[in-house]
GUMAR-632680 format. One record per residue (C-alpha): residue number from 1; x, z, y; residue in one letter. Coordinates in nm, 4 decimals, always signed. Example, Ala and Ser with C-alpha at 12.3 -4.5 7.8 and 13.67 -1.06 7.14 Angstrom:
% GUMAR-632680
<1; <+1.2300; +0.7800; -0.4500>; "A"> <2; <+1.3670; +0.7140; -0.1060>; "S"> 
END
This chain:
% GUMAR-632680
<1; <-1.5537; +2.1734; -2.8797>; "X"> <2; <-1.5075; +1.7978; -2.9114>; "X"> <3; <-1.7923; +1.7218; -2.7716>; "X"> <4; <-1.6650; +1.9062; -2.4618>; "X"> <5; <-1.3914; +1.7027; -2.4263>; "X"> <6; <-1.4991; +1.3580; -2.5443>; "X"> <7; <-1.7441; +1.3901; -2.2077>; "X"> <8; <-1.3932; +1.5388; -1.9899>; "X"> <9; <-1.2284; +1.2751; -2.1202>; "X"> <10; <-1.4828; +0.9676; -2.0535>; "X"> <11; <-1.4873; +1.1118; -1.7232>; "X"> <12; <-1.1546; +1.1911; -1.6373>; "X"> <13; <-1.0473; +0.8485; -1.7810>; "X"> <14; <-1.3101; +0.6646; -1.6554>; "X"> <15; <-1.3421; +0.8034; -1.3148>; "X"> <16; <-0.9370; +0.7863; -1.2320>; "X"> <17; <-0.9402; +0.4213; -1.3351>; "X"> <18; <-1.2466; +0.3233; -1.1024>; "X"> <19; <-1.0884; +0.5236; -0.8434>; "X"> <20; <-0.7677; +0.3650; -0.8751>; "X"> <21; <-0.9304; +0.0200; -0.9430>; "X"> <22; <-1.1064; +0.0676; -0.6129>; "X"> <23; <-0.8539; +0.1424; -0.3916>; "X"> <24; <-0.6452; -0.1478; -0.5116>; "X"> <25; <-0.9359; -0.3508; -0.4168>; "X"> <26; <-0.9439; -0.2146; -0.0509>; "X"> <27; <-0.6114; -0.4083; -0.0316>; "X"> <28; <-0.5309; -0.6394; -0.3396>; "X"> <29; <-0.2516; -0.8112; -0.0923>; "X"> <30; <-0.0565; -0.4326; -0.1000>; "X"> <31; <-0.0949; -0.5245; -0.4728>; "X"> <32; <+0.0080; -0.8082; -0.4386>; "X"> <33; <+0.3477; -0.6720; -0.1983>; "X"> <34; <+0.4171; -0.4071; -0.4776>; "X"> <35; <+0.4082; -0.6656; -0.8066>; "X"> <36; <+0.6462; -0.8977; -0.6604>; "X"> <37; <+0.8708; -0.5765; -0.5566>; "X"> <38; <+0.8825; -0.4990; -0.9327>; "X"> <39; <+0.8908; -0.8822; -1.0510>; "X"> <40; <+1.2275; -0.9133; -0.8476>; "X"> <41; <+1.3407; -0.5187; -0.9970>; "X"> <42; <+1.3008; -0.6782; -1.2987>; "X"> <43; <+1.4617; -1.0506; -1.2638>; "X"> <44; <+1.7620; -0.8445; -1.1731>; "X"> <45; <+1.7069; -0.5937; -1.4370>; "X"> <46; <+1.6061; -0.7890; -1.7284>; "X"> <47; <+1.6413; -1.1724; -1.6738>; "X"> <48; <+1.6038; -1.3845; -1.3645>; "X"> <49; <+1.2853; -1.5567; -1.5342>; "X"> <50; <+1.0866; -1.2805; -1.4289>; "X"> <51; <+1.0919; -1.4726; -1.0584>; "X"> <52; <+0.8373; -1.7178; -1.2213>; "X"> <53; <+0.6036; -1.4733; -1.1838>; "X"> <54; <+0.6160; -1.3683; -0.8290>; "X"> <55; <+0.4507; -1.6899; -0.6967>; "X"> <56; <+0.1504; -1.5623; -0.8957>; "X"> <57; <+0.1618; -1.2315; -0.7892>; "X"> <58; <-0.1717; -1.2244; -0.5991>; "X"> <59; <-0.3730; -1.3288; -0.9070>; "X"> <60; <-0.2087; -1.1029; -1.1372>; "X"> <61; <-0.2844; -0.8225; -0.9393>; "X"> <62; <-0.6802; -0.9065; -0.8829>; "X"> <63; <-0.6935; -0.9690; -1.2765>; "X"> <64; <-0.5200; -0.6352; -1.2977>; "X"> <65; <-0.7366; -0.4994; -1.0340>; "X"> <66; <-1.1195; -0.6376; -1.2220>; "X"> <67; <-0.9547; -0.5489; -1.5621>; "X"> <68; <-0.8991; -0.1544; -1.4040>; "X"> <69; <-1.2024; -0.1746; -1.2848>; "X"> <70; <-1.3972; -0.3062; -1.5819>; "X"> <71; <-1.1913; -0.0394; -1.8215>; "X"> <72; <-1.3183; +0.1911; -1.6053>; "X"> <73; <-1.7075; +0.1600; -1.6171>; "X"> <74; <-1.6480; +0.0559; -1.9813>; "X"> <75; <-1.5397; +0.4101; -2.1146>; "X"> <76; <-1.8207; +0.5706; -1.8571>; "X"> <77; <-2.0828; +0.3750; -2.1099>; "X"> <78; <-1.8895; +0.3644; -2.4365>; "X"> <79; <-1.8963; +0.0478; -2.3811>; "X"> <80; <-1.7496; -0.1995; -2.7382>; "X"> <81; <-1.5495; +0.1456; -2.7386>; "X"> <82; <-1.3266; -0.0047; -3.0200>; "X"> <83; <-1.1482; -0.3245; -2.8121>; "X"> <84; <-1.1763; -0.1374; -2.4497>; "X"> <85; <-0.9736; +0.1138; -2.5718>; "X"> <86; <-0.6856; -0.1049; -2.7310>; "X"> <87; <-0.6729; -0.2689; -2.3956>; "X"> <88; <-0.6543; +0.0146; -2.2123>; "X"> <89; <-0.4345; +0.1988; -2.4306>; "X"> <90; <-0.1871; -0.1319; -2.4096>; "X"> <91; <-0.2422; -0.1274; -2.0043>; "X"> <92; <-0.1386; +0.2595; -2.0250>; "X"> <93; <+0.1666; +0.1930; -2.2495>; "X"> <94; <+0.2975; -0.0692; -2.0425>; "X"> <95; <+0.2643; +0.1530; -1.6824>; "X"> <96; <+0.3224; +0.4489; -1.8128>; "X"> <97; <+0.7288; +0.2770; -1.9136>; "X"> <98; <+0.6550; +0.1185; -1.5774>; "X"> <99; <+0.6457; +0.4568; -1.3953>; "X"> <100; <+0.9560; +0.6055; -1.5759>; "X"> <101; <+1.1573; +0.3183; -1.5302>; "X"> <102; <+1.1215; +0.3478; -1.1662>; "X"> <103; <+1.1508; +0.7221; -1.1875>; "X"> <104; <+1.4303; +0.7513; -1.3779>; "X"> <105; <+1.6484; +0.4297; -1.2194>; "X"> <106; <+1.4796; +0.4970; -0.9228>; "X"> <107; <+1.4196; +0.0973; -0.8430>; "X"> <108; <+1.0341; +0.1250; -0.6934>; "X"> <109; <+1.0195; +0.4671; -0.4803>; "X"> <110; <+0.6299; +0.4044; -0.4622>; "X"> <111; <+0.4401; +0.2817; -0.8071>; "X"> <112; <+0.1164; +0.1502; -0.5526>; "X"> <113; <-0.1020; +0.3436; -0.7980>; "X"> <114; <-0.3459; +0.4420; -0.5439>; "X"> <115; <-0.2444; +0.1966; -0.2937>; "X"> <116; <-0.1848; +0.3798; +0.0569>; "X"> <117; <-0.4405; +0.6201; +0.0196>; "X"> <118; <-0.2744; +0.8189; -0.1575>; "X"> <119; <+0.0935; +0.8402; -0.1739>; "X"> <120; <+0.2912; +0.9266; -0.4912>; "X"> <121; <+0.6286; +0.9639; -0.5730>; "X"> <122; <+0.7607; +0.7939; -0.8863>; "X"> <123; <+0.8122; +1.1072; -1.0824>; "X"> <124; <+0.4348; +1.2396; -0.9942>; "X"> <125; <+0.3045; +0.8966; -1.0970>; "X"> <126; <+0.4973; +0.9231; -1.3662>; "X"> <127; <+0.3524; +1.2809; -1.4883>; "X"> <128; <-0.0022; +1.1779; -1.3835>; "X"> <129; <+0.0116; +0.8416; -1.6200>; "X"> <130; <+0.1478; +1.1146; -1.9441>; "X"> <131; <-0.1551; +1.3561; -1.8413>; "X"> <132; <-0.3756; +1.0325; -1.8380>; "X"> <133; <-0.2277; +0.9832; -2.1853>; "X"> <134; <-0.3368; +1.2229; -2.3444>; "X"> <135; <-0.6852; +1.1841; -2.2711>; "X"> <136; <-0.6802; +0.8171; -2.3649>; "X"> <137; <-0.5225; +0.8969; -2.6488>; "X"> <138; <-0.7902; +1.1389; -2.7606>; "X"> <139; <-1.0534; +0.8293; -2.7006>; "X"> <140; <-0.8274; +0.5879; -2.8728>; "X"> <141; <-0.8294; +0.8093; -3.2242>; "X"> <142; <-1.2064; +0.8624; -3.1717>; "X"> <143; <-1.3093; +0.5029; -3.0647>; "X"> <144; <-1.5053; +0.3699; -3.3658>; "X"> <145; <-1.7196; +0.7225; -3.3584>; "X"> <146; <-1.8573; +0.6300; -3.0264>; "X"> <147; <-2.2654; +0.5001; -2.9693>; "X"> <148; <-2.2191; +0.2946; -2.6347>; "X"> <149; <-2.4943; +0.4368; -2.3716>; "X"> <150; <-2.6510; +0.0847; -2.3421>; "X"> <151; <-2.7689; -0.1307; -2.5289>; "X"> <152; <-2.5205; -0.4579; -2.6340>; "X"> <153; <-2.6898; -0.7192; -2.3784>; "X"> <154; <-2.7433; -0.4957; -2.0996>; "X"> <155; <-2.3733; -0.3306; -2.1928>; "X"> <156; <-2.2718; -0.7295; -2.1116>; "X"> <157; <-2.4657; -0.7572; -1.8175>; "X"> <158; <-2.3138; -0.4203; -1.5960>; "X"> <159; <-1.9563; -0.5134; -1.7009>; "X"> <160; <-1.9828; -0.8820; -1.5924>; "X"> <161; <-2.1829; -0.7854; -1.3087>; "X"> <162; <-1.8698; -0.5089; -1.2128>; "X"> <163; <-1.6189; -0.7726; -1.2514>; "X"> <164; <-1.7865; -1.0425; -1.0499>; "X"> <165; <-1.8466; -0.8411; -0.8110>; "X"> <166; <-1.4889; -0.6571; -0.7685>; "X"> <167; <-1.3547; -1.0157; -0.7830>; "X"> <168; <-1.5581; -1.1049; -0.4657>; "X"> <169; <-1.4917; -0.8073; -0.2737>; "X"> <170; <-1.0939; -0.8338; -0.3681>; "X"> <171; <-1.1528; -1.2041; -0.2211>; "X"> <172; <-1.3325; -1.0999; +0.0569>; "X"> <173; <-1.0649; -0.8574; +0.1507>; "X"> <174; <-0.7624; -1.0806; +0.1280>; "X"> <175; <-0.9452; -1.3371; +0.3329>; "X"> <176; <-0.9625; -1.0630; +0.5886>; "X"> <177; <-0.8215; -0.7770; +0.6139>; "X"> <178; <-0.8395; -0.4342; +0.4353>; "X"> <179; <-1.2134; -0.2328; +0.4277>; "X"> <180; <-1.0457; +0.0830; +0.5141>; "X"> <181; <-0.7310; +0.0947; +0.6497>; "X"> <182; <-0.4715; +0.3401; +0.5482>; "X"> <183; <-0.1646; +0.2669; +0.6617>; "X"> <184; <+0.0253; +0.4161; +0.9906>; "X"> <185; <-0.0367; +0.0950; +1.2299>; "X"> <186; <-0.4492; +0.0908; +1.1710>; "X"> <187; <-0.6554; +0.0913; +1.4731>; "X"> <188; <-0.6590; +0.3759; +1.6780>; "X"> <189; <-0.3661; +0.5125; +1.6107>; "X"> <190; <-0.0756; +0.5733; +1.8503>; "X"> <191; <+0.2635; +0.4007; +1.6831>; "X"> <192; <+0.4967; +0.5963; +1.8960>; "X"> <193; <+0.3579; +0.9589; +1.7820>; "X"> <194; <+0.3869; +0.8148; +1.4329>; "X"> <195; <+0.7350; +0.7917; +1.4921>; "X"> <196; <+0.7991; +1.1326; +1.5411>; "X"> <197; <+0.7464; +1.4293; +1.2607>; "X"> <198; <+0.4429; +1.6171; +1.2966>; "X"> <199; <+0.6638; +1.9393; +1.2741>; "X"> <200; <+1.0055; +2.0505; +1.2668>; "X"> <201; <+1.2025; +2.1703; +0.9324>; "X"> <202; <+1.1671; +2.5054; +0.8414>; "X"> <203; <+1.4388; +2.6684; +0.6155>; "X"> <204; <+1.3690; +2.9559; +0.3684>; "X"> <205; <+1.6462; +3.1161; +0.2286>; "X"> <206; <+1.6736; +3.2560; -0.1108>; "X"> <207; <+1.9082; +3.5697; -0.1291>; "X"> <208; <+1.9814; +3.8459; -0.3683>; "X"> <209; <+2.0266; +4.2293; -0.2702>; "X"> <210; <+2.0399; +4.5168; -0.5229>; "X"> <211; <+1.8954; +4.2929; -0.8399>; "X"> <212; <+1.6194; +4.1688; -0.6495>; "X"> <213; <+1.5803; +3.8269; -0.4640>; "X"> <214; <+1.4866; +3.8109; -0.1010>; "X"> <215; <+1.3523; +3.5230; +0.0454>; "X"> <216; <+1.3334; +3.4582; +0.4543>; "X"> <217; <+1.3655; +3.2236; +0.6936>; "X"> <218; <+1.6496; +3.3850; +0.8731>; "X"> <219; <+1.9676; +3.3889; +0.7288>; "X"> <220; <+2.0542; +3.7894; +0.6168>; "X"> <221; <+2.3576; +3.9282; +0.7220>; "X"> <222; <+2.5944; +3.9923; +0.4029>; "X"> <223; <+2.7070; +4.2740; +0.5901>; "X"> <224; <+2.3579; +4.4357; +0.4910>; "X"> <225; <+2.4192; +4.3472; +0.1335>; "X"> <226; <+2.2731; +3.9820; +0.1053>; "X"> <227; <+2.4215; +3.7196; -0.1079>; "X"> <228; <+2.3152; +3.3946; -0.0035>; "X"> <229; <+2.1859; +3.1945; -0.3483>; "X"> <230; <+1.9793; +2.8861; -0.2189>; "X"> <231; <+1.8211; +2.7536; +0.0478>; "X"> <232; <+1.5027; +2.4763; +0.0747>; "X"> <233; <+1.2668; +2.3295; +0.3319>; "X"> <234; <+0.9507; +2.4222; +0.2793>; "X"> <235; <+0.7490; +2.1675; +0.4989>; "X"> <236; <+0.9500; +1.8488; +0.3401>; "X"> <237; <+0.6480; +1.6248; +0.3174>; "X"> <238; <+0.5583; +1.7007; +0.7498>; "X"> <239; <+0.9530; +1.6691; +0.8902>; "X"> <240; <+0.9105; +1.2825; +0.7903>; "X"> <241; <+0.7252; +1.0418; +1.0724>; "X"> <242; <+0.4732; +0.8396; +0.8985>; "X"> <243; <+0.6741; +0.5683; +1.0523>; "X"> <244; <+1.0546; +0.4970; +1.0072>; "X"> <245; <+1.1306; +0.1449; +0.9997>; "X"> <246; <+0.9639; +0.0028; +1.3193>; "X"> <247; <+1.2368; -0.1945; +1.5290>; "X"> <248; <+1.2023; -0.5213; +1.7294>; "X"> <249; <+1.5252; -0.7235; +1.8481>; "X"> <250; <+1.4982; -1.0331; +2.0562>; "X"> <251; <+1.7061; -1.3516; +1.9081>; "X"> <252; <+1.9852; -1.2599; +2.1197>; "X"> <253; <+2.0012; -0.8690; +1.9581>; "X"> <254; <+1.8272; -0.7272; +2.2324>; "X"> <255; <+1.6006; -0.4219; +2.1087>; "X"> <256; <+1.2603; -0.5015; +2.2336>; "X"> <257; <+1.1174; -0.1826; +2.0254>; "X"> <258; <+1.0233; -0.0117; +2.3219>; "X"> <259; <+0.9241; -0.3376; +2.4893>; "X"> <260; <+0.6439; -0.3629; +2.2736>; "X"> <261; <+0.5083; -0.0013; +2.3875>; "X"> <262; <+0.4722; -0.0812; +2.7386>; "X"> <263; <+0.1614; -0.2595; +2.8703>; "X"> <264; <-0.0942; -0.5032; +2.6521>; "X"> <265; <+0.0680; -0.6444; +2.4064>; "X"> <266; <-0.1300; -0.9205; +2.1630>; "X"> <267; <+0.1266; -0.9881; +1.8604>; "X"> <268; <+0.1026; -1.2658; +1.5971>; "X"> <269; <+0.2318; -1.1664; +1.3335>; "X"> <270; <+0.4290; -1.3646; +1.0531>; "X"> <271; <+0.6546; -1.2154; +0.8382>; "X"> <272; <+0.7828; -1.5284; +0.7421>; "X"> <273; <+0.6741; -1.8768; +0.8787>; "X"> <274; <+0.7591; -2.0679; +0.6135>; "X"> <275; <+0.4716; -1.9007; +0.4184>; "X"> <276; <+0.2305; -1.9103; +0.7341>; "X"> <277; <-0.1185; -2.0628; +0.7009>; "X"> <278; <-0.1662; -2.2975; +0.9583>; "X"> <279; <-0.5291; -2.3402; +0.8795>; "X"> <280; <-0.6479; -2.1522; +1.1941>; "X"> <281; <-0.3664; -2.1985; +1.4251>; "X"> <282; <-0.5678; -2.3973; +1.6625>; "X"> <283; <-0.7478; -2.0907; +1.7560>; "X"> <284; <-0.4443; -1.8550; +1.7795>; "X"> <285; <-0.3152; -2.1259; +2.0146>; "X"> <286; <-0.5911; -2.1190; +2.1781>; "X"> <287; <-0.6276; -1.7731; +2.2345>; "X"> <288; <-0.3046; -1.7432; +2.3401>; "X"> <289; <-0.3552; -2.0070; +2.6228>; "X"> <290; <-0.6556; -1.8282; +2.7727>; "X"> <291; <-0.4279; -1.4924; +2.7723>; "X"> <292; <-0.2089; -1.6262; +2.9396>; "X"> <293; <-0.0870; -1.4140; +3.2941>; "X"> <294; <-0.3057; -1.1269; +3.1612>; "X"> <295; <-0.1996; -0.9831; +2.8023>; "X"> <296; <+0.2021; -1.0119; +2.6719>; "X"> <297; <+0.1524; -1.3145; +2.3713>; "X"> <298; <+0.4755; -1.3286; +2.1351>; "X"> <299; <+0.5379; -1.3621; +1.7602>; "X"> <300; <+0.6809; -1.0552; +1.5670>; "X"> <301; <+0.8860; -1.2315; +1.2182>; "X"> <302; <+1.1435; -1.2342; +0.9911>; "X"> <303; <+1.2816; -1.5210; +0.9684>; "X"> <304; <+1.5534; -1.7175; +1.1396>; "X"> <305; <+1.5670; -1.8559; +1.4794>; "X"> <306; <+1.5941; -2.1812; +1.3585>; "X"> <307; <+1.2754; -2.1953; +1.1110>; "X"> <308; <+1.1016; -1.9913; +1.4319>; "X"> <309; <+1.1688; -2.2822; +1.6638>; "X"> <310; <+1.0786; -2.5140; +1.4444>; "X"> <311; <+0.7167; -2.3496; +1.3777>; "X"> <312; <+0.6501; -2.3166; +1.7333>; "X"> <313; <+0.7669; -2.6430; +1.8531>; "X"> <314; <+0.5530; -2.7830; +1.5062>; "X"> <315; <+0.2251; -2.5933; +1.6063>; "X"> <316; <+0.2914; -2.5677; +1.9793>; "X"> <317; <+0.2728; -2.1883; +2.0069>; "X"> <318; <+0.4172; -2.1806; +2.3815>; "X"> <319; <+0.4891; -1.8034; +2.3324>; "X"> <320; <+0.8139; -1.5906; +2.2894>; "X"> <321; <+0.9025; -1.4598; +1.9458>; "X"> <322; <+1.1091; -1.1136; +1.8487>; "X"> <323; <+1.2750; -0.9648; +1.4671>; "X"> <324; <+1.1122; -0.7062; +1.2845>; "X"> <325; <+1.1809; -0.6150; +0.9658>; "X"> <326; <+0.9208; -0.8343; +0.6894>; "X"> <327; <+0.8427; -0.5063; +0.4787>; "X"> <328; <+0.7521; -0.3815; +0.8367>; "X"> <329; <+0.5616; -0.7156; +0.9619>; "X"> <330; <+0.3309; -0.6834; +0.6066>; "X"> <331; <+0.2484; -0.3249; +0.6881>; "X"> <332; <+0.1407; -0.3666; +1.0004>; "X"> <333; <-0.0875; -0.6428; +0.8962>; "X"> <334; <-0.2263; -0.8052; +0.5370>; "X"> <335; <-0.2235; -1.1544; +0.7235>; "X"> <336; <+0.0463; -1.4224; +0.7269>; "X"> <337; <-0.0231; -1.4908; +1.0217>; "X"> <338; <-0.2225; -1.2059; +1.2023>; "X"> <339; <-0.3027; -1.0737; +1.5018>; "X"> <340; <-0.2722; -0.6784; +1.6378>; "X"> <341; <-0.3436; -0.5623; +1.9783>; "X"> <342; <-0.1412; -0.2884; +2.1238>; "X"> <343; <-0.2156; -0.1066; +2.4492>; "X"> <344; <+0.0789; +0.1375; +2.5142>; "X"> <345; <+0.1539; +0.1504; +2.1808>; "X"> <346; <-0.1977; +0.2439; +2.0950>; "X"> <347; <-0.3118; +0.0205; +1.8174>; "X"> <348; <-0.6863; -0.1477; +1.9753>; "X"> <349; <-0.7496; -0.4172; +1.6754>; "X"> <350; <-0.6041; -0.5485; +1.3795>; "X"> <351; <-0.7406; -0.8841; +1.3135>; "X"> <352; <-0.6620; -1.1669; +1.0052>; "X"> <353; <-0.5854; -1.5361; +1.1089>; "X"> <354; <-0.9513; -1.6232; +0.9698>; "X"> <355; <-1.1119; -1.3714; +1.2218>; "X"> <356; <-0.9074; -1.4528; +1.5134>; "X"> <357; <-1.0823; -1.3162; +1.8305>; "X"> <358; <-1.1624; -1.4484; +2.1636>; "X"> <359; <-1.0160; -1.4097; +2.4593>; "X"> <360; <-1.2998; -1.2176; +2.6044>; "X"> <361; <-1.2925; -0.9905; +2.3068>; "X"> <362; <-0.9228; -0.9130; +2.4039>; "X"> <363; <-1.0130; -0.8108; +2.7235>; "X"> <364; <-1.3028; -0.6231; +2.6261>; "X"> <365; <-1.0912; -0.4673; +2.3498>; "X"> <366; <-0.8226; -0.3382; +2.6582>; "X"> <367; <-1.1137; -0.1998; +2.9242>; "X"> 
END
């Protein structure tokens, strides 16, 4: 029987940590966006010296990210069994009080533990890290009984090849932009539909007649005998748009949310200028010059009208600029600044400052 489960549990375990270590390296900047959310949770929480940490935020995540990773291929080989298991017992530990802290206080309504792929709630992270538990825990007693699968050089060699290799792809894709996109504003999709909920709420009603319970999704007459006891919606998780936040303003208050549905529209967008890279601005200048009279240029940030001004002026961005919301602004792109093309609100390309296109791939992009 153990030997049953010692293979269901290198599996399980080592699987659901690759998995998760992979998506997080799709998009280590969403990692990135969800540590500093709990770094400033817990400067108000637990001392305000937890805001050291959010400057570093990108390379704690990608050391969290190899580290998941690594774990991961190291219990598929049984590999040094006896320290990858302290770690990862210690790395479980520590997110599994992660989890119910947000669960219980409800302070981070998504943990990020499989990124935007797949969306969790705090309490169903929190009951997937205890299930998780269990399993490490079972490897954790049994560590020192385990023969690792290769051989102690060639055990070296795969997990330093893994990590070098996650650590380039993770750099690769925060020089760019994700592999796969997830979210609701990737290419393709139409940002006004995602605005509205794929279906309407349905009620079912929970009533008791005679002993028995009755439920329907018309209200029963009490007339007949019915007394009401509880009602739900069963389609919850469809009555939400995949998009709830989206609003533009102008810097007189003007909502340009619709505005930005209408036409070609080629956004830059920086959701705060302050923390712009300017090291391929020429180009996005550029680009917006040769637009000029044929596609809508403006900037889409959050910060102030003053700091705006003072960017554009600085960098000579001769374009108009418009509010969004920065949780918003870092959704729709991974790039500080970035570039999205919209064609009736119909997303045609998502591009990072370091790939900024031409202006004859914009107007190939729009035919």
């Amino acid at each position: 029987m153990r030997k049953y489960i010692d293979l269901f549990s290198r599996v399980f375990v080592g699987g659901l940590f690759i998995f998760s270590g992979l998506i997080k390296l799709n998009d280590p900047v969403g990692t990135q966006i969800k540590m500093e959310e709990y770094f400033e949770v817990f400067a108000v929480d637990f001392g305000s010296f937890f805001h050291i940490f959010i400057p570093w935020a990108l390379e704690i995540g990608m050391v969290l990210i190899v580290l998941e990773l690594a774990l991961g291929f190291a219990v598929l080989l049984y590999y040094r069994m006896n320290t990858t298991m302290w770690v990862m017992l210690s790395l479980m530990v520590f997110f599994t009080f992660l989890t119910f802290y947000s669960a219980y206080f409800n302070k981070v309504t998504d943990c990020g533990c499989f990124g935007d792929a797949i969306k969790l709630t705090p309490w169903e992270s929190f009951y997937k890290d205890i299930i998780l538990m269990v399993f490490v825990l079972h490897l954790f007693w049994y560590r020192k009984s385990y023969d690792s699968v290769l051989r102690t050089k060639e055990g070296h060699m795969v997990i330093g090849t893994v990590s070098a290799i996650s650590l380039f792809l993770g750099i690769y894709a925060i020089r760019h932009l994700p592999f796969i996109d997830f979210r609701a504003y990737k290419v393709g999709n139409v940002i006004p539909e995602q605005m509205i909920p794929e279906e309407q709420p349905i009620i079912e009603y929970l009533f008791e007649k005679d002993g028995e319970q009755v439920a329907s999704q018309q209200f029963l007459s009490t007339e007949e005998g019915y007394q009401y006891v509880s009602s739900r919606v069963v389609n919850e998780d469809k009555i939400t748009p995949k998009i709830t936040d989206y609003m533009v303003s102008s810097p007189e208050g003007e909502d340009k949310t619709q505005y930005t549905f209408e036409g070609n529209k080629l956004m830059i967008v920086m959701y705060d200028v302050s923390k712009a890279s300017t090291e391929n601005l020429d180009d996005i200048r550029a680009l917006t010059k040769a637009l000029d009279g044929k596609v809508d240029c403006f900037i889409l940030t959050s910060s102030g009208s003053e700091q705006t001004e003072a960017f554009r002026h600085e960098h000579q961005l001769a374009v108009p600029y418009y509010f969004a919301d920065a949780t918003v602004l870092k959704t729709i792109l991974r790039s500080n600044p970035g570039i999205a093309l919209w064609k009736n609100g119909k997303v045609l390309g998502n591009w990072h400052h370091n790939d900024t296109p031409t202006a004859a791939e914009i107007i190939l992009s729009l035919q």
